[in-house]
N, C-alpha and C positions, 0 to 999 in steps of 0.2 A: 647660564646664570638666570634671575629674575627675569620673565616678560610682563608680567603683572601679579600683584598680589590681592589677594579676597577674602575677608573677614572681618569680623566686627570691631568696630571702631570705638576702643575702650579709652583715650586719651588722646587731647587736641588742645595744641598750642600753636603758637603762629608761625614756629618755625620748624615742628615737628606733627606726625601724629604716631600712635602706635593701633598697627591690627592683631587681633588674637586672632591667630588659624590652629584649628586642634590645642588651644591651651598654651601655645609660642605668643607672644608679643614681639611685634616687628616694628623696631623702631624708623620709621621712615621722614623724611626729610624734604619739606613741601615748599610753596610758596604760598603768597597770600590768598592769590586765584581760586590756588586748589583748597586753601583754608577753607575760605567760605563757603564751597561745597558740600563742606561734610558736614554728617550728622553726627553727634556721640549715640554709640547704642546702635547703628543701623549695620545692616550688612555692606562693606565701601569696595571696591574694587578700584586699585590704583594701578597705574601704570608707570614702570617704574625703568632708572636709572641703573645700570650699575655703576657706582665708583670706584674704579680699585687704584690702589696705589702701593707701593713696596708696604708704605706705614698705615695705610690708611683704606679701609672698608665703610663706605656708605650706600644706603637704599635712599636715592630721592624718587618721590612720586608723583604722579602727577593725577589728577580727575578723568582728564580726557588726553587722547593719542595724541590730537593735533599737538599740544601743549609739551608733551616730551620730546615730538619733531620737531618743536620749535628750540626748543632746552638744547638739544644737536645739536643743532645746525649754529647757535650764539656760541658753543663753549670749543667751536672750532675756528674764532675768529681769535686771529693773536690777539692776548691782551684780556679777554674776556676768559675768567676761569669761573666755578662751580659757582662760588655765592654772589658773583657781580649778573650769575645769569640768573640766578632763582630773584635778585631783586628787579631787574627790568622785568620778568614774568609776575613778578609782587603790582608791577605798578602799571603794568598792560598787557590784558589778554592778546591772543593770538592776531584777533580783526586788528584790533590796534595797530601794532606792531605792522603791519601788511600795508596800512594806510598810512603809518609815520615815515614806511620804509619808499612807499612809492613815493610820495611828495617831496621825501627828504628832507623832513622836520627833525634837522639838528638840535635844534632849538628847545623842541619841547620832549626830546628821546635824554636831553641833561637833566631833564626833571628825575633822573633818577641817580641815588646817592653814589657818588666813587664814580660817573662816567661823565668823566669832562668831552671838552668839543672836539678834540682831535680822535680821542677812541669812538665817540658817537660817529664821527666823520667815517671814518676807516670801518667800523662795523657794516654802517647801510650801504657801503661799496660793497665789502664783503658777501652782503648777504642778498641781496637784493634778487639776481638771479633764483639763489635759493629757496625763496622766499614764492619766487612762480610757480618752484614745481612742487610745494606742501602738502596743495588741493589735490595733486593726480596721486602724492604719496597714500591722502587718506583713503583717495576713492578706490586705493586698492588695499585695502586696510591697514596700512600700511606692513604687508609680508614682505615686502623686498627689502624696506627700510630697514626694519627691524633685522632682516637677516644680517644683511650686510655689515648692521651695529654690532651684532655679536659676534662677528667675525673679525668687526675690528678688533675690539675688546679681548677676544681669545688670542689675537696674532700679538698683538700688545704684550699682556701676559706670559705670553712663549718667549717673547725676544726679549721681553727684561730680567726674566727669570736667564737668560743667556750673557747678563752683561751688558745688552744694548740700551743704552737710555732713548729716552723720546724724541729728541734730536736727531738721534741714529737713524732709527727707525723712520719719520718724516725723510729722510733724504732716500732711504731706502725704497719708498713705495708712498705712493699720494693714495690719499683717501677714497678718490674715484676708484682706480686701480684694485683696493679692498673693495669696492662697494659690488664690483665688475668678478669676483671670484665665485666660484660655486659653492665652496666648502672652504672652513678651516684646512684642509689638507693641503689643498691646492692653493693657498693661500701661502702658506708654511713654504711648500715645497719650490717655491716661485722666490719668495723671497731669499733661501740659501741659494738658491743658483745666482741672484743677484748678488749675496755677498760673496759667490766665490769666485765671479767672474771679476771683482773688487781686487782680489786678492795677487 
């Protein structure tokens, strides 16, 4: 899928932009952060999300890397799906978020719309370790990350298209475990030996 897309920036709204690459218009799906980045008219290179779902295809994008490894790592906390994380990344950049997270400012992470004190509470547990290792992800650009996400995403893919819902799937293999494969293949191939040893 998408690792990032580049072209010029023909329409911008707060909750979308679109790029023209060779004459395609790509509707993508931003946050406010990445809103005010952009320029209309300039050349933008975004970094991007894929969303897939049995009904449902989206591109969200993001400005900068950090910012999509941080989009990760929130829409993997129960509780917290697609647009309750593009609005905490609406309402605090990456530093932010690192500093609400260490201090463990419940308090002022409710300042943002839909996340009461108990999900606020449950996230910064969630994430906090995660949250440490961001800076070693960027300072390796983040290749490993990235790999591993589309590895998720493709094994996802394969197993739903088999029947498995995402609950399945989750009990099947932890996300570490994805993050730890070399390939899709091996990923794949890993995972039926665990449903057959089920069996």
């Amino acid at each position: 899928m998408f690792e990032y897309l580049k072209g010029e920036l023909t329409l911008k709204k707060l909750e979308y932009a679109v790029l023209d690459i060779n004459g395609i218009g790509y509707k993508v799906n931003i946050s406010l952060k990445t809103y005010e980045k952009l320029s209309l008219g300039e050349k933008t290179k975004l970094y991007i999300y894929n969303y897939i779902r049995e009904d449902m295809f989206k591109l969200i994008g993001f400005a900068e890397e950090k910012e999509r490894n941080l989009f990760e790592i929130l829409i993997n906390v129960n509780g917290i799906g697609v647009s309750l994380a593009l609005a905490i990344l609406s309402t605090f950049d990456v530093e932010d978020m690192r500093d609400i997270v260490s201090r463990e400012d419940v308090k002022l992470l409710t300042k943002v719309p839909k996340l009461g004190i108990k999900k606020a509470q449950k996230l910064i547990v969630d994430v906090k370790d995660k949250l440490k290792g961001l800076q070693l992800e960027e300072g390796a650009s983040g290749s490993t990350a990235s790999k591993g996400i589309q590895i998720e995403e493709e094994l996802y893919m394969a197993l739903e298209s088999l029947g498995y819902s995402q609950k399945d799937i989750e009990k099947l293999v932890t996300r570490e475990e994805i993050m730890a494969y070399e390939g899709i293949e091996a990923a794949i191939k890993d995972v039926l030996r665990k449903i057959q040893s089920k069996l």
